[in-house]
C-alpha positions in Angstrom: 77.6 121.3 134.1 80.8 119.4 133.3 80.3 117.4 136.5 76.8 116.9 135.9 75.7 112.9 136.9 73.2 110.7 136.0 70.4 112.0 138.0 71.1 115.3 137.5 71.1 114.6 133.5 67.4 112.7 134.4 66.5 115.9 135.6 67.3 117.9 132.6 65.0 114.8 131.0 61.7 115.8 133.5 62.0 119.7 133.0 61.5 118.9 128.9 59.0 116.4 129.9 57.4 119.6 131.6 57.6 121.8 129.2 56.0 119.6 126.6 53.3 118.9 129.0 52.4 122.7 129.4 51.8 122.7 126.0 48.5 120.8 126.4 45.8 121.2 129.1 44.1 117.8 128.2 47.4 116.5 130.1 47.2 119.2 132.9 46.0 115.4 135.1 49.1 113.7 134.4 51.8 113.7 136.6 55.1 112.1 135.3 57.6 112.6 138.2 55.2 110.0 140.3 53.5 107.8 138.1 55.0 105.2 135.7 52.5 105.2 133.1 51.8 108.7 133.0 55.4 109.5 132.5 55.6 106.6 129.6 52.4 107.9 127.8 54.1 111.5 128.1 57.3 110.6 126.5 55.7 108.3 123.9 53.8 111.3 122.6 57.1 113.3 123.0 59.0 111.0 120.9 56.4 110.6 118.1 56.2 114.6 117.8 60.1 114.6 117.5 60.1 111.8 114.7 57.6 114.1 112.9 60.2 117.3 113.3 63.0 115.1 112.1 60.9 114.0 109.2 60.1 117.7 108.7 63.8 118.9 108.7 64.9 115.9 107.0 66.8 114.1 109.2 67.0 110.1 109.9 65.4 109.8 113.3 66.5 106.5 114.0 70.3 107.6 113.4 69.7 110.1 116.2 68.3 107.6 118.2 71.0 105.0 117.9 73.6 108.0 118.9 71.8 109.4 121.6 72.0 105.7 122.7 75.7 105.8 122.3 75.9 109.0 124.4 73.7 107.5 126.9 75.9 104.4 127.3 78.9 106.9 127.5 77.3 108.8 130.1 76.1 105.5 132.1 80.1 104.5 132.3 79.5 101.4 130.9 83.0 99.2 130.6 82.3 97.9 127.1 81.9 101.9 126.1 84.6 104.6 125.8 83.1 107.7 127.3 83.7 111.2 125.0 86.6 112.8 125.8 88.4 109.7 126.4 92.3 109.4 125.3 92.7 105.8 122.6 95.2 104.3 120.5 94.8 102.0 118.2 95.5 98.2 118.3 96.3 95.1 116.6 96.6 95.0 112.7 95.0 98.4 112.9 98.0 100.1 115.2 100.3 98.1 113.0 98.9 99.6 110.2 99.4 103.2 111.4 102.8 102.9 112.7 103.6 101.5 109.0 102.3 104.8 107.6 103.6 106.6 110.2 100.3 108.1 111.3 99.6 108.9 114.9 98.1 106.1 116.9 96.4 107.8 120.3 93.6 110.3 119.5 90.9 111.3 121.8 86.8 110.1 121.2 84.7 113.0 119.7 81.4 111.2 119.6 80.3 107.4 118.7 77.0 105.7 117.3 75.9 102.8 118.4 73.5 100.8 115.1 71.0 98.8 115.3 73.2 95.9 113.9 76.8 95.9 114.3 79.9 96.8 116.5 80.1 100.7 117.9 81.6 103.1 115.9 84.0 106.0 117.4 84.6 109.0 116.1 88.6 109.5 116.8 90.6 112.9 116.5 94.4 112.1 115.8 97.1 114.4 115.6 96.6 117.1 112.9 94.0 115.2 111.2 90.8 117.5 109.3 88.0 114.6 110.2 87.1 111.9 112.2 88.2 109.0 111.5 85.8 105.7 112.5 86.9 103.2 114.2 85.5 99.9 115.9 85.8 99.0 119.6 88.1 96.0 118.9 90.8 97.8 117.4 90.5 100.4 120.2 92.3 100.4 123.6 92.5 102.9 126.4 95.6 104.9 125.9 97.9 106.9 128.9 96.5 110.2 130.1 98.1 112.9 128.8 100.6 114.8 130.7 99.3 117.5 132.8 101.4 120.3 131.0 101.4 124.1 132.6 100.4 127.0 130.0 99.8 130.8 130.0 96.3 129.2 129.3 96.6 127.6 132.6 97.0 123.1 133.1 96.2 121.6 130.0 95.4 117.8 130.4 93.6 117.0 127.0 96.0 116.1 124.0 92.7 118.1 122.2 92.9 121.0 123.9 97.1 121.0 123.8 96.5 120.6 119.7 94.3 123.4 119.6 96.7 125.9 122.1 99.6 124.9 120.2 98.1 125.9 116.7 97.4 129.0 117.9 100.7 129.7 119.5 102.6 129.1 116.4 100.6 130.9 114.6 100.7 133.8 116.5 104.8 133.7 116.7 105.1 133.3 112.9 102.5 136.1 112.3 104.7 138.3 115.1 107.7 137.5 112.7 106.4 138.4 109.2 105.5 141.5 111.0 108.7 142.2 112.3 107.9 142.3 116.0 109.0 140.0 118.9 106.7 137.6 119.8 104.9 137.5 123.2 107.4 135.2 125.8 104.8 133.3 127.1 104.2 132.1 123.3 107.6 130.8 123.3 107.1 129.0 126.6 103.7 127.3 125.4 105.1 126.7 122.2 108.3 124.4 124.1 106.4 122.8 126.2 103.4 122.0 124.3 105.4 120.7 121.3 107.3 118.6 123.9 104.0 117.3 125.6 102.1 116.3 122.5 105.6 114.6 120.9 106.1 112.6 124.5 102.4 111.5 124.6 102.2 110.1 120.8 105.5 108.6 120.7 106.4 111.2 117.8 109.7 113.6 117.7 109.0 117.2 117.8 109.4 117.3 113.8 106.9 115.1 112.9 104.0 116.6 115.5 105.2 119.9 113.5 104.7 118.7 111.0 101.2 117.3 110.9 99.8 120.7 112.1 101.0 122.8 109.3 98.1 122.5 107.7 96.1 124.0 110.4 98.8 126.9 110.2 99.7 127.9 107.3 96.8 129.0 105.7 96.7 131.2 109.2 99.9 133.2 108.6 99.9 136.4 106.0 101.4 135.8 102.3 104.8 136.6 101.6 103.5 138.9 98.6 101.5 140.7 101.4 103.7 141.3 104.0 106.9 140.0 103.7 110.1 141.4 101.0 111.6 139.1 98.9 114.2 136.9 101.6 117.5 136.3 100.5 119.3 133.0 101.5 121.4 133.1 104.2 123.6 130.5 106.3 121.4 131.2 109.2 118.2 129.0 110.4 114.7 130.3 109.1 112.8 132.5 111.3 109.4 131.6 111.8 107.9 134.1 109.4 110.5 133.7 106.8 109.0 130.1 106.7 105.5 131.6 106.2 106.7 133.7 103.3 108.4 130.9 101.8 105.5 128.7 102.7 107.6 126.4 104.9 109.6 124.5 102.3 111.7 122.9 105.8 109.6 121.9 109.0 108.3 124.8 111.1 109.7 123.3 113.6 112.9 124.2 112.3 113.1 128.0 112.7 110.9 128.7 115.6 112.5 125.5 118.3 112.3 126.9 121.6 116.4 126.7 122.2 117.6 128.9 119.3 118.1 132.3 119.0 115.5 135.1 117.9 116.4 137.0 115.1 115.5 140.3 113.5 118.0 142.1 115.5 116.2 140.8 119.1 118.5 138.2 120.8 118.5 140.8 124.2 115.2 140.5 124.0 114.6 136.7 123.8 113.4 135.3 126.5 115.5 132.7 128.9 112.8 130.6 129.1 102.7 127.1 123.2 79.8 118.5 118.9 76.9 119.3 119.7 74.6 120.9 122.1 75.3 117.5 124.3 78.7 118.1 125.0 78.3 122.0 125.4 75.8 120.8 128.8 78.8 118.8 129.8 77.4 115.4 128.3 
């Protein structure tokens, strides 16, 4: 489905057309797939039954329209449209902007909406960030693919998917810790060379990518009333669950980087080496 093309996605167009038409044996005559004006009287009545179910549900039917629009542009390649999926930074005053705040400036396009009157809008994911930010073409550009990066979970080639992998690796080492047991080795190998992919890609250091995903982790990883006794301070470098307990007062980054030693008594064990229904038919 991924790999679907335009005729094929046509052809997802007809069989609903089909269906429809079985609904009614006044329009058993009518044949869309060979005549022009039977397929345009077919989809007209099509349309006006869906702008009745929007009304129904309460939706704005024109909104749909003008985003199916934008998908459809996507989907056509068209050079004046990003496609979804596609990797973006930010530029001109509104690059210059980030970098001042020191916000991430490449993010990948979620979905985009294309008014009746106006510019496109695209919805953007950035590193770490809880919602989509909206953003005009002109202070979009097409940023670098992202580094094809080898994972337990197999190649990952989407800074999205990398995000999402990496979350879950951390978490799962800092859960592993609170818990007392060594975490898996092939978490620890995601975990480097995720962090390192993702920091390479946006320009950021380790630290700061780190730190824009604890939010996503920390509510993830058990209490320190829960499981965790009281830690005592010591000259050593935090372990991964000790920042849970302690909920991470230094970077996570900190006490879980790929180079230093385990603790809990396991250093012989450490290892030497973490939208809609369109885009689920591949659209």
């Amino acid at each position: 489905m991924t790999e679907a093309n335009a005729g094929e996605f046509a052809e997802f167009g007809a069989a609903a057309l089909d269906a429809f038409q079985g609904l009614f044996e006044e329009t058993e005559h009518l044949d869309h797939r060979g005549n022009d004006a039977h397929a345009h009287e077919l989809l007209g009545d099509l349309l006006i039954d869906l702008k009745h179910y929007a009304e129904q549900c309460g939706l704005e039917f024109n909104d749909i329209l003008a985003q199916a629009h934008g998908y459809y542009l996507s989907e056509q390649n068209s050079p004046d449209v990003f496609a979804i999926g596609s990797s973006v930074q930010l530029d001109g005053p509104a690059a210059a902007e980030a970098i001042l705040l020191g916000q991430p400036t490449r993010g990948s396009i979620t979905g985009l909406l294309v008014p009746e009157h106006g510019p496109t809008e695209y919805y953007v994911h950035f590193l770490g960030s809880t919602t989509y930010r909206s953003i005009i073409a002109a202070d979009l550009e097409p940023a670098p693919p992202f580094p094809d990066t080898p994972t337990a979970e197999g190649v990952i080639d989407s800074p999205l998917r990398a995000e999402e992998i990496l979350i879950e690796t951390i978490t799962r080492i800092g859960i592993a810790d609170v818990r007392g047991v060594s975490p898996q080795p092939d978490d620890f190998k995601d975990h480097h060379a995720l962090l390192n992919a993702l920091a390479a890609w946006n320009g950021m250091d380790e630290r700061s990518v780190t730190d824009w995903l604890l939010p996503h982790i920390a509510p993830r990883l058990p209490s320190a009333a829960q499981d965790q006794p009281e830690i005592v301070a010591s000259s050593h470098p935090l372990s991964p669950g000790q920042l849970a307990a302690q909920a991470f007062p230094v970077p996570l980054a900190r006490g879980i980087s790929y180079q230093e030693p385990y603790e809990q008594g396991a250093q012989s064990n450490r290892p030497a080496d973490t939208l809609t229904h369109r885009s689920s038919c591949g659209h």
